[in-house]
One Martini backbone bead per residue (centre of mass of N, CA, C, O) as a GRO file, in nm:
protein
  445
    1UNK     BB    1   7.599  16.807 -13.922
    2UNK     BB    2   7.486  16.528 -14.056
    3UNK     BB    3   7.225  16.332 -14.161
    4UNK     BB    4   7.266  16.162 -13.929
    5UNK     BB    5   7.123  16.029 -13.604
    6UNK     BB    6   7.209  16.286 -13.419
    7UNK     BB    7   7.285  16.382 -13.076
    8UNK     BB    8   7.381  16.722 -12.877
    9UNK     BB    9   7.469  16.736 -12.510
   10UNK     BB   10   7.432  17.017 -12.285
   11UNK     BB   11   7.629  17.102 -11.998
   12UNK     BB   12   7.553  17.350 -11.788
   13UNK     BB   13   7.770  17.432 -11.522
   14UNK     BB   14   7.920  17.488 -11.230
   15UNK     BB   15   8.207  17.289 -11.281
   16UNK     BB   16   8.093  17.177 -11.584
   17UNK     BB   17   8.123  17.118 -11.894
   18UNK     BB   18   7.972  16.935 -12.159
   19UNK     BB   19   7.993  16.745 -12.464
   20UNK     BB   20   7.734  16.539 -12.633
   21UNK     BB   21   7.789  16.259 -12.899
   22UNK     BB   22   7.493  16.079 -12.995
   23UNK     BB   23   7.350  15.759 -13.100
   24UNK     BB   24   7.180  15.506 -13.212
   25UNK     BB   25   7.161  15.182 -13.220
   26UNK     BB   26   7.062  14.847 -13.331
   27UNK     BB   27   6.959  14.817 -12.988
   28UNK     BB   28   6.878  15.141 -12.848
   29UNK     BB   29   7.152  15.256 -12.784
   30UNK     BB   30   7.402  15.439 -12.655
   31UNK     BB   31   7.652  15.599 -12.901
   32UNK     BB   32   7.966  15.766 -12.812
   33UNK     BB   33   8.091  15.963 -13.062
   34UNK     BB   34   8.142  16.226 -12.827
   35UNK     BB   35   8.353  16.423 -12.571
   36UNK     BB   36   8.347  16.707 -12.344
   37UNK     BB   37   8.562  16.896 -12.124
   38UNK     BB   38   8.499  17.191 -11.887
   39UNK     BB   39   8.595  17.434 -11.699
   40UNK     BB   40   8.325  17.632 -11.532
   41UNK     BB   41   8.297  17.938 -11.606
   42UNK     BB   42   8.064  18.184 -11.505
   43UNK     BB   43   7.899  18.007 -11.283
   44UNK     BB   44   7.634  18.014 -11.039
   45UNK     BB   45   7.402  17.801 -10.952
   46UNK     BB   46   7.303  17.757 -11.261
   47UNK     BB   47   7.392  18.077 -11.348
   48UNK     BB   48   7.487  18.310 -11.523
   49UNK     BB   49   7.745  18.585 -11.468
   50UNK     BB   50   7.945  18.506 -11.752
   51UNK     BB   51   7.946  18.548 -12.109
   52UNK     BB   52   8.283  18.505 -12.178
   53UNK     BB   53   8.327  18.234 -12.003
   54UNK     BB   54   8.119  18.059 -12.085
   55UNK     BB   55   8.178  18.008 -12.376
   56UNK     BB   56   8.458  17.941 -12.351
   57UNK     BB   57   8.409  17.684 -12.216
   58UNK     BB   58   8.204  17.589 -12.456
   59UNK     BB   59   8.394  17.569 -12.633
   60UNK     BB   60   8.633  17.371 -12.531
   61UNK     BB   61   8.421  17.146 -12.516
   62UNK     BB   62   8.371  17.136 -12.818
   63UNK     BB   63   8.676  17.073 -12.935
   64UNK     BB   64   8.700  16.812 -12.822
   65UNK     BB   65   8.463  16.669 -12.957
   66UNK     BB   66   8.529  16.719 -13.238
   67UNK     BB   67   8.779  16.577 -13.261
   68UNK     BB   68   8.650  16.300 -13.198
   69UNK     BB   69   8.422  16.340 -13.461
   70UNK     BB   70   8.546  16.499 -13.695
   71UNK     BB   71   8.326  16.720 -13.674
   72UNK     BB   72   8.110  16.951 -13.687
   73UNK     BB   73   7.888  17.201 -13.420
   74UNK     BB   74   7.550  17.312 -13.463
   75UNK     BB   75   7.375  17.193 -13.249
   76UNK     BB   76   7.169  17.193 -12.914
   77UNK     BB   77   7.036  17.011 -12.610
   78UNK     BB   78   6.966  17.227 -12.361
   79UNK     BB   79   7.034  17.260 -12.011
   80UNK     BB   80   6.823  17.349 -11.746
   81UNK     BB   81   6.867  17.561 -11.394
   82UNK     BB   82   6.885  17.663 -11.097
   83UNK     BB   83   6.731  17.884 -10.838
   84UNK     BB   84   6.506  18.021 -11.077
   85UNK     BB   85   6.364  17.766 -11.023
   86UNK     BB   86   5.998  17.660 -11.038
   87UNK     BB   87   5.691  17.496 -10.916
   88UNK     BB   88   5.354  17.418 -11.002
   89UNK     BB   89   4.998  17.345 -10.945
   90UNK     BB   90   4.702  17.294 -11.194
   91UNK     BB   91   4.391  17.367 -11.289
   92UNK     BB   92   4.225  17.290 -11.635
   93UNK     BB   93   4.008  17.389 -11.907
   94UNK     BB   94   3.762  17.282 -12.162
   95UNK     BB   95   3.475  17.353 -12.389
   96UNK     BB   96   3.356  17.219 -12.643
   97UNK     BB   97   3.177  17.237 -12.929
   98UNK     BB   98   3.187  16.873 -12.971
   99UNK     BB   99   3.140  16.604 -12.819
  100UNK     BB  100   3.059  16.403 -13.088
  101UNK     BB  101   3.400  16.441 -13.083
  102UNK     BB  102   3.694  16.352 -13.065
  103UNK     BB  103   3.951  16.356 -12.897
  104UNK     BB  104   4.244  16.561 -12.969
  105UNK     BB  105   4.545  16.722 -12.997
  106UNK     BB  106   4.352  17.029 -13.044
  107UNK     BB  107   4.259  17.018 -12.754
  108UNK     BB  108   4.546  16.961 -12.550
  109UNK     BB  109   4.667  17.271 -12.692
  110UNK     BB  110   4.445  17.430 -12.587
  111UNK     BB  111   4.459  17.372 -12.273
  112UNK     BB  112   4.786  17.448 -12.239
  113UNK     BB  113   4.704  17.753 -12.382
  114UNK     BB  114   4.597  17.824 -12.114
  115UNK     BB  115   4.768  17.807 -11.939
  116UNK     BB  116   4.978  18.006 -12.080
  117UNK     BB  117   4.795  18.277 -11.934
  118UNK     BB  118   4.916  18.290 -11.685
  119UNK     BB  119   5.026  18.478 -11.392
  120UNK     BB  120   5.330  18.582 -11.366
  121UNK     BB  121   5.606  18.688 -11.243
  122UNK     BB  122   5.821  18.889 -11.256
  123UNK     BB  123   6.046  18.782 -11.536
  124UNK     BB  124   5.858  18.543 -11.571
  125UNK     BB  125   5.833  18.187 -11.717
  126UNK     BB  126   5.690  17.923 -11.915
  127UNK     BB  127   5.857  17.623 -11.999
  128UNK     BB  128   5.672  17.377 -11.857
  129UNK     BB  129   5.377  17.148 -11.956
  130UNK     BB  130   5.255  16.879 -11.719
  131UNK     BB  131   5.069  16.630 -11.792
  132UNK     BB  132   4.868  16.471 -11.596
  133UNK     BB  133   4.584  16.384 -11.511
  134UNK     BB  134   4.226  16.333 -11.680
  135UNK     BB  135   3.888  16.473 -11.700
  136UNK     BB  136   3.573  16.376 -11.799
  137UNK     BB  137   3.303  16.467 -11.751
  138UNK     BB  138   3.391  16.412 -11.429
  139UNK     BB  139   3.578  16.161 -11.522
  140UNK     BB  140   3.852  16.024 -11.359
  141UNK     BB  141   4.154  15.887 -11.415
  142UNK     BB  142   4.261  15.946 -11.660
  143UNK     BB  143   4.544  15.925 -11.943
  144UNK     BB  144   4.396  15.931 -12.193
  145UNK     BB  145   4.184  16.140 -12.457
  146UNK     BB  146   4.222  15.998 -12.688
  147UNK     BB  147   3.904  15.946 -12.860
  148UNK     BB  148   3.720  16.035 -12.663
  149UNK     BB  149   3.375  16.151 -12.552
  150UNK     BB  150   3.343  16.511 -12.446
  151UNK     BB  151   3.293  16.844 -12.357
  152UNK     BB  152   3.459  16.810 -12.085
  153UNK     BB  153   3.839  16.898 -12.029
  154UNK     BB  154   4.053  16.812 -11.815
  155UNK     BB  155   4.311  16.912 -11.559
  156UNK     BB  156   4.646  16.866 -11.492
  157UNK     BB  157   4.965  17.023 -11.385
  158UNK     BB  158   5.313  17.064 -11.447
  159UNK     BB  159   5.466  17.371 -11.356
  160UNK     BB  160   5.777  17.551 -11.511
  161UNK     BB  161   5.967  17.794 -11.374
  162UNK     BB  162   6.130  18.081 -11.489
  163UNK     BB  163   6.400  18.333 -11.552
  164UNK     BB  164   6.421  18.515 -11.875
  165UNK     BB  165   6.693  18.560 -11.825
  166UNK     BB  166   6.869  18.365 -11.765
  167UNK     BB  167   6.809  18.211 -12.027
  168UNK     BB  168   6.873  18.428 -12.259
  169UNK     BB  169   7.206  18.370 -12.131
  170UNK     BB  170   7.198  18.101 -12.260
  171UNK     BB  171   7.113  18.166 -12.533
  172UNK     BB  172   7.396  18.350 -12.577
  173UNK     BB  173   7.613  18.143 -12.508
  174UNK     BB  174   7.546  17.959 -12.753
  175UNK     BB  175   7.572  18.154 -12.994
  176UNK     BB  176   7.788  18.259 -12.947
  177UNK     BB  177   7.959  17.956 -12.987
  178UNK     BB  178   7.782  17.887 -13.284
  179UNK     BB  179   7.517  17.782 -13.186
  180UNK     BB  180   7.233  17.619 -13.165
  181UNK     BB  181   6.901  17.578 -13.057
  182UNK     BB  182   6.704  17.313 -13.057
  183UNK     BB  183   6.660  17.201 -12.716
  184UNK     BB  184   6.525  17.261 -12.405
  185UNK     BB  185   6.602  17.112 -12.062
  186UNK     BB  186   6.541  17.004 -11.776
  187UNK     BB  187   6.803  16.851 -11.602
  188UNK     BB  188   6.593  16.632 -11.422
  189UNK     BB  189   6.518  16.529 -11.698
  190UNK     BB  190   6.734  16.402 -11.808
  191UNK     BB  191   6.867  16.237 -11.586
  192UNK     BB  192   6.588  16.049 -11.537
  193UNK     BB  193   6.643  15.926 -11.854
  194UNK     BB  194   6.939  15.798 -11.739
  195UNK     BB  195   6.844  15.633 -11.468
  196UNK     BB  196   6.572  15.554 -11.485
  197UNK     BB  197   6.262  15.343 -11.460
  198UNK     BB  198   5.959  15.290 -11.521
  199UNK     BB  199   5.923  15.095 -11.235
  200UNK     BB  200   5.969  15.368 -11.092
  201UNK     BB  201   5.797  15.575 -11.206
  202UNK     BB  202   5.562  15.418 -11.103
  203UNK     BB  203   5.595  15.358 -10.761
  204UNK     BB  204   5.795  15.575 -10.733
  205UNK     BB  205   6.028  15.870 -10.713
  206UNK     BB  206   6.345  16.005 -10.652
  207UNK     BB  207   6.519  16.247 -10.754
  208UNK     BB  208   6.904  16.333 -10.703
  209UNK     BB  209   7.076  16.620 -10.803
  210UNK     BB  210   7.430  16.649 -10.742
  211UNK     BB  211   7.601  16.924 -10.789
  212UNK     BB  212   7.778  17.194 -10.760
  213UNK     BB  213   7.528  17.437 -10.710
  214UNK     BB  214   7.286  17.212 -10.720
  215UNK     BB  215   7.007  17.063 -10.600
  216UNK     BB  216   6.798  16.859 -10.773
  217UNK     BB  217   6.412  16.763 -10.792
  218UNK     BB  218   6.253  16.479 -10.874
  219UNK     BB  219   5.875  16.350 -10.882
  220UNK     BB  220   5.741  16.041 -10.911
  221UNK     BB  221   5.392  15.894 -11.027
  222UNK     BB  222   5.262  15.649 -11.233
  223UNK     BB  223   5.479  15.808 -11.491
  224UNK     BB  224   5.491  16.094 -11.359
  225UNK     BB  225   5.507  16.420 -11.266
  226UNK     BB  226   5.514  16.587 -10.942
  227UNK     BB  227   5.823  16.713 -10.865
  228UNK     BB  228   5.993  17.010 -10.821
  229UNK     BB  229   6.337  17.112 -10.782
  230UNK     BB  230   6.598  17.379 -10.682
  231UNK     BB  231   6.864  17.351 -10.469
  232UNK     BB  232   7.102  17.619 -10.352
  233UNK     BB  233   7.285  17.325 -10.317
  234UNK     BB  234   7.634  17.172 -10.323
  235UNK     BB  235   7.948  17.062 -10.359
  236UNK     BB  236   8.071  17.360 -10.324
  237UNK     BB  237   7.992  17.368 -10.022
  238UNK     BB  238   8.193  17.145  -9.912
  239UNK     BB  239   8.451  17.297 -10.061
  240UNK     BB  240   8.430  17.512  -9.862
  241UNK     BB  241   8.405  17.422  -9.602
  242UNK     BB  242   8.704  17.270  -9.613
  243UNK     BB  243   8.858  17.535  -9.634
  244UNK     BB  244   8.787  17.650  -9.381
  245UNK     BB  245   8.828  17.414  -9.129
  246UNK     BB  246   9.136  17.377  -9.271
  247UNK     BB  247   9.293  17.596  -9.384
  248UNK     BB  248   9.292  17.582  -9.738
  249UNK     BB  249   9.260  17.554 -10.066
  250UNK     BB  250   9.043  17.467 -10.332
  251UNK     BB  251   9.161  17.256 -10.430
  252UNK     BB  252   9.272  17.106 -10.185
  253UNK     BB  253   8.992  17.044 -10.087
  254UNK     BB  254   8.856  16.887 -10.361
  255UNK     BB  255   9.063  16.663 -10.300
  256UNK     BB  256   8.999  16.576 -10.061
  257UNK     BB  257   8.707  16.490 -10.089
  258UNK     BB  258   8.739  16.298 -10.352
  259UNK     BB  259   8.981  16.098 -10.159
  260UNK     BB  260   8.878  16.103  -9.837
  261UNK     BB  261   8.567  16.209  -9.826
  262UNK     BB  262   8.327  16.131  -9.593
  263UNK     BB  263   7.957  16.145  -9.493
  264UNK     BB  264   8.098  15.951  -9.204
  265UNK     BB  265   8.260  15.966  -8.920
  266UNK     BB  266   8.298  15.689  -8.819
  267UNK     BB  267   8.506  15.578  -9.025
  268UNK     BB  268   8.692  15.722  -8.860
  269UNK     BB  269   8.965  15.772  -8.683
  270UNK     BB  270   9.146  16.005  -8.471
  271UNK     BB  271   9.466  15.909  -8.609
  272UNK     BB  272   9.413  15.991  -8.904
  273UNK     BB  273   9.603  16.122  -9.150
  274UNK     BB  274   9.661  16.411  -9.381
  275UNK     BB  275   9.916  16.581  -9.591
  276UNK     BB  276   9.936  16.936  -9.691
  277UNK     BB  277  10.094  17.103  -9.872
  278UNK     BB  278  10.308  17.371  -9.877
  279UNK     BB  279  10.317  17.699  -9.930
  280UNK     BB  280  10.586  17.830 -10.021
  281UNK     BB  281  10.761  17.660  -9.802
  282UNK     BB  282  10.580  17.557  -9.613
  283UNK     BB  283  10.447  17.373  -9.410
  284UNK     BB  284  10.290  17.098  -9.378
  285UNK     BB  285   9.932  17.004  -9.350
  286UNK     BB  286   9.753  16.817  -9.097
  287UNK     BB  287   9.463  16.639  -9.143
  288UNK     BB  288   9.181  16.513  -9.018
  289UNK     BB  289   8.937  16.289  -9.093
  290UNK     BB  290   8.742  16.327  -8.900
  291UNK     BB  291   8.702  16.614  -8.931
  292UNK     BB  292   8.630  16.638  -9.242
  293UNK     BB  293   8.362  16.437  -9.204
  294UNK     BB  294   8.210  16.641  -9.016
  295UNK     BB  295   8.200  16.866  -9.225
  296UNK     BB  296   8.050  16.708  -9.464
  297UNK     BB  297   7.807  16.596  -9.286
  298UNK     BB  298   7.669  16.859  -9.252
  299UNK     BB  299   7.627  16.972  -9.532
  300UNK     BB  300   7.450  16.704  -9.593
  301UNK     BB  301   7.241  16.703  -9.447
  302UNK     BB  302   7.120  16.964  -9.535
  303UNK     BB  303   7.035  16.893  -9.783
  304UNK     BB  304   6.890  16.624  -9.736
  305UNK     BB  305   6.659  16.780  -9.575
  306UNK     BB  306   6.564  16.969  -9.809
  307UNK     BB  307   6.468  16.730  -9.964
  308UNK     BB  308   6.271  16.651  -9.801
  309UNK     BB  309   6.117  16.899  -9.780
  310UNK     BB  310   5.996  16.808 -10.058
  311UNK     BB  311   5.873  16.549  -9.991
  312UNK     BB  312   5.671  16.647  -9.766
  313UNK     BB  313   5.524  16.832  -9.971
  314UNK     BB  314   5.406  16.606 -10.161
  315UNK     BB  315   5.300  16.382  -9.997
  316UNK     BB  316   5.433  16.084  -9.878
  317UNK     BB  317   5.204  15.933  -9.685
  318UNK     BB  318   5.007  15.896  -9.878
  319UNK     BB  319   4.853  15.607 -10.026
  320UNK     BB  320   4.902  15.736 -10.314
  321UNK     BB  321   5.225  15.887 -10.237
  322UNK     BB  322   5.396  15.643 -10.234
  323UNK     BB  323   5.774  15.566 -10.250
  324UNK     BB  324   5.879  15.266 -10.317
  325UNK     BB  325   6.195  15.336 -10.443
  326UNK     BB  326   6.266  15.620 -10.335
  327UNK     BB  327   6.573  15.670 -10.397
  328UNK     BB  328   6.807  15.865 -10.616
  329UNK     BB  329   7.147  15.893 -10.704
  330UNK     BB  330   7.338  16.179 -10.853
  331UNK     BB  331   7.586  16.311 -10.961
  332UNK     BB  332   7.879  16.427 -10.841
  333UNK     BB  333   7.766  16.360 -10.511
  334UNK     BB  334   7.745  16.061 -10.560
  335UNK     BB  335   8.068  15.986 -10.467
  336UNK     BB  336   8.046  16.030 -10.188
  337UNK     BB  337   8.092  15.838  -9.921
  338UNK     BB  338   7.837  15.712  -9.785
  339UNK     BB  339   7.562  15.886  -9.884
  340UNK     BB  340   7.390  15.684  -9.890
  341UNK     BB  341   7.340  15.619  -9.615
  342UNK     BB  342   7.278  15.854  -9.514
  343UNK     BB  343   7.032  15.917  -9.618
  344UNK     BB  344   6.849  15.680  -9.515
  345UNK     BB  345   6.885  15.752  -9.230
  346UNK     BB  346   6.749  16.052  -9.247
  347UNK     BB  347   6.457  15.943  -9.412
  348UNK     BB  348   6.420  15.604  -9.429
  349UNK     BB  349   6.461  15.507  -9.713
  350UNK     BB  350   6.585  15.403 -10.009
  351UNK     BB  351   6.880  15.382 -10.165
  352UNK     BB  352   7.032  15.465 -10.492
  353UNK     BB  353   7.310  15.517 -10.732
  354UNK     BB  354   7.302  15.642 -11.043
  355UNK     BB  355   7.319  15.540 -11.351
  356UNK     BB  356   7.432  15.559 -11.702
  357UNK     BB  357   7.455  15.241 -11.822
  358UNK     BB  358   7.187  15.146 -11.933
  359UNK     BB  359   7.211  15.320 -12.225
  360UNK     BB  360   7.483  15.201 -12.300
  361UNK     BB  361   7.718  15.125 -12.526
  362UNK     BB  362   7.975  14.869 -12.520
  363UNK     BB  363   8.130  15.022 -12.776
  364UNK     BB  364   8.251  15.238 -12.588
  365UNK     BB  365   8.522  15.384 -12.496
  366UNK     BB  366   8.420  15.540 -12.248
  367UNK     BB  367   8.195  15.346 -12.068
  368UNK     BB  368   8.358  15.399 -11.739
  369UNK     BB  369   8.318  15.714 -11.736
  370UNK     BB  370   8.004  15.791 -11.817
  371UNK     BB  371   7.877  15.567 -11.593
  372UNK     BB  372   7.916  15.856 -11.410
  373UNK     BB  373   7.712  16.021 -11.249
  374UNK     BB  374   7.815  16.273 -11.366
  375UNK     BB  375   7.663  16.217 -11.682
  376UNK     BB  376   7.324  16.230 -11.629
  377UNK     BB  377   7.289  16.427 -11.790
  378UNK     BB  378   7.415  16.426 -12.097
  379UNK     BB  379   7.292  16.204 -12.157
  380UNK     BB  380   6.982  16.287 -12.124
  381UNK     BB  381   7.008  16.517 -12.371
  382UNK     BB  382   7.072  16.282 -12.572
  383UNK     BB  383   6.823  16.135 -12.567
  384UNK     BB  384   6.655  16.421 -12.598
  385UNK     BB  385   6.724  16.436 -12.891
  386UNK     BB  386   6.665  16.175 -13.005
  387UNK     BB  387   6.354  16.191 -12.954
  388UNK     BB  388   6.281  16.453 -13.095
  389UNK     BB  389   6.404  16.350 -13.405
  390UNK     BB  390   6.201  16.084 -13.385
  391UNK     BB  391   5.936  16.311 -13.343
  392UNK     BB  392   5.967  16.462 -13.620
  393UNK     BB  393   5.963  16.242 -13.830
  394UNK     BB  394   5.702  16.139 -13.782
  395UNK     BB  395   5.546  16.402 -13.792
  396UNK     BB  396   5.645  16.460 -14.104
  397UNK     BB  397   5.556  16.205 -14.237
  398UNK     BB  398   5.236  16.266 -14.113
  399UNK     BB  399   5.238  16.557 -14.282
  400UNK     BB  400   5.322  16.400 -14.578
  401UNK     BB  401   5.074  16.262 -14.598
  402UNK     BB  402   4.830  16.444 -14.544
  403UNK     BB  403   4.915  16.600 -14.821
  404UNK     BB  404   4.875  16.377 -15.036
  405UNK     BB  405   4.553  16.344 -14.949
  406UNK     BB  406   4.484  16.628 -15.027
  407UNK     BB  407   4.577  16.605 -15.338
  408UNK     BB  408   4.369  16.323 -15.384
  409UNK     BB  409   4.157  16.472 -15.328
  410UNK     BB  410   3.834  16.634 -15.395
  411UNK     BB  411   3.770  16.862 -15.150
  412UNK     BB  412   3.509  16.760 -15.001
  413UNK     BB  413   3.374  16.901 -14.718
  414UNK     BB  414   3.666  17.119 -14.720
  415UNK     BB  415   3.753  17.396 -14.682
  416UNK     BB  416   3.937  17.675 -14.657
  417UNK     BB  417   3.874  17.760 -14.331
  418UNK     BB  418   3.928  17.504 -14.237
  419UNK     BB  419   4.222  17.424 -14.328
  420UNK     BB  420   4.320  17.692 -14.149
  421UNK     BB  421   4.217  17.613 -13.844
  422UNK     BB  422   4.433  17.414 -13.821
  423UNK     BB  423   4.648  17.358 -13.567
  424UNK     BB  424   4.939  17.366 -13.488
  425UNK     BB  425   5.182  17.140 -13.401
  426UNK     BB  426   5.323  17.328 -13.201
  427UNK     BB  427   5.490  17.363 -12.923
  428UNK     BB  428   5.505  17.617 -12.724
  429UNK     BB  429   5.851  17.548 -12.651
  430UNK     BB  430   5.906  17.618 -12.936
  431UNK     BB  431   5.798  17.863 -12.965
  432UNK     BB  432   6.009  17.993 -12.708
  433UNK     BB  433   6.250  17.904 -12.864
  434UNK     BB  434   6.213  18.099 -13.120
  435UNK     BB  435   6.181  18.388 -12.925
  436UNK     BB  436   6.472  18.387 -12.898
  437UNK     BB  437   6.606  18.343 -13.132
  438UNK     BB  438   6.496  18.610 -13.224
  439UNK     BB  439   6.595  18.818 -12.979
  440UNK     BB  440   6.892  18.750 -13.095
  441UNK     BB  441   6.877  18.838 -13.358
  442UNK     BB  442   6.806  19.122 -13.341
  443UNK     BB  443   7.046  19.205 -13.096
  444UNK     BB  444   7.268  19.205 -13.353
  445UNK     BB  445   7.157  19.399 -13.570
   0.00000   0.00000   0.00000
């Protein structure tokens, strides 16, 4: 694409592919100058099944964005999730060799890089790692350790694990279509970035991203990420259910589902009946609105108690660990009618709908159809991808002003040894990603 500010958020998904390029505006908002969406082939349950069926969606949703961009697209920032998606919490340490220098960013890419000696199962890999609290010389809740003085230096971390073949598949079908991988980032982590505010995230809050094929949870406090979950159940399952109680086709169940389906059985009553076109000549078949919404709540409400049973896994009864905010519902699965009622139901909480409607410039050509919770993974991975390239701008600055000074320096003070000492500044998950990029360009050869 152009040296212009644009960052394209892939989102691999089990029922749809979107392919979507945007840049900030000069207000701070995303200006969405194309969208493609196609239908998702060959993924379930959020892991590619079918690497040839995966590309080909992946293509025709490129095609459409690219129409729209009117220039190719060369990069993307993918999101990844899947069933084979786990986190756990972890605690540690490093001992500084000089307690009376601060501490700066080489202290705690030391420390992260300690977390990833970690022995996971077999054929996982660590995606991200993320800190929480941090603690100088056993002095806790610290939030920020750069600057200050210490000579042990601790943390907490959660750490998000996945399954190395999974990704490799994504990373094979982004490539065969043609594609860079930027970035990639967990898809719980880009919606969030897309329906939450900060003020949500400081409170306490609970993200539910329902997709086709899994609901992602991620849970907020203090402004920092305390827990992911994978459930491998979405809305597919949903319209599996009505298919089979209604014994009609999967079309016409997700037909049903999307325009007279309803979370909430009392909202029906025994007499409302919709007709279903008979195949090939045969009779229309008619279905009780009331039936349908019996079906539809039944295997909602088994999500949100796995939901639940996430959050009460965090730990929200202790007075630390309140989620004032409540629950956040996006994704495709956020549209089913009374949806937001039941959770509040079963769970007891607050709950509302996430759009990403707040981040979007209203100079968008389809500013209405974008601001669907369907779009909240997309949008924020266009999000994540122009926040990265922002700040590798930085970064490249703050690298080029720092060559400069050492040019201009007499020299004196700084050895050759000392200053090969200084450790890179990529981050582990870029290591991680080009990793792969080696192990597909290898594989090709």
């Amino acid at each position: 694409m152009s040296e212009e500010k644009l960052a394209v958020g892939l989102d691999i998904g089990t029922t749809k592919i979107v392919a979507m390029v945007g840049r900030t505006n000069e207000h701070g908002k995303l200006e969405v100058i194309a969208y493609g969406k196609a239908h998702s082939l060959g993924v379930h349950r959020g892991v590619v099944t079918n690497i040839v069926q995966t590309r080909e969606s992946i293509q025709a949703a490129l095609e459409l964005a690219e129409q729209q961009a009117e220039e190719p697209i060369e990069q993307v920032t993918v999101g990844i999730a899947g069933q084979h998606i786990r986190s756990l919490q972890h605690s540690d340490y490093i001992t500084r060799s000089d307690p009376d220098e601060v501490i700066e960013d080489a202290d705690i890419e030391s420390l992260k890089q300690n977390v990833h000696k970690l022995v996971m199962l077999p054929g996982e890999e660590i995606i991200h790692v993320l800190p929480q609290e941090y603690k100088i010389d056993g002095q806790a809740d610290t939030r920020e350790p750069r600057g200050m003085y210490g000579g042990r230096l601790e943390a907490n971390f959660h750490i998000v694990v996945g399954q190395v073949a999974s990704i490799k598949n994504i990373f094979r079908c982004v490539k065969d279509a043609g594609l860079k991988v930027a970035d990639i980032t967990l898809e719980p982590l880009a919606s969030a970035e897309a329906v939450l505010s900060q003020e949500e995230k400081e409170a306490g809050v609970v993200l539910v991203d329902i997709g086709g094929g899994t609901t992602d949870v991620a849970i907020f406090k203090d402004g920092i990420i305390r827990h992911t979950a994978v459930i491998p159940f979405g809305g597919n399952v949903i319209t599996d259910d009505i298919k089979e109680g209604c014994s009609i086709i999967e079309k016409q169940a997700e037909l049903l589902k999307i325009k007279f389906g309803s979370a909430w059985p009392g909202e029906n009553k025994e007499n409302e009946i919709v007709s279903i076109p008979g195949l090939r000549g045969r009779e229309p078949k008619e279905i009780s609105l009331k039936n349908l919404s019996r079906i539809i709540h039944a295997r909602v409400v088994e999500i949100i108690e796995q939901v639940y049973g996430e959050i009460k896994s965090y730990g929200f009864n202790e007075p630390s660990k309140k989620l004032i905010a409540g629950i956040v519902l996006t994704g495709g699965g956020a549209n089913l009618k009374h949806i937001k009622q039941l959770v509040e139901y079963v769970t007891g909480m607050d709950t509302r709908i996430g759009y990403p409607n707040e981040h979007l410039a209203h100079q968008n050509a389809h500013v209405e159809e974008l601001s669907s919770p369907l779009y909240a993974t997309a949008v924020g991975l266009v999000l994540k991808g122009l926040q990265e390239h922002s700040e590798k701008v930085i970064s490249d600055t703050d690298e080029t002003g720092q060559e400069e000074t050492e040019e201009h320096s007499s020299g004196e003070g700084t050895t050759e040894e000392e200053r090969e000492a200084v450790p890179e500044r990529s981050s582990f998950f870029e290591k991680f990603v080009d990793r792969m990029k080696t192990f597909l360009d290898d594989d090709t050869q």
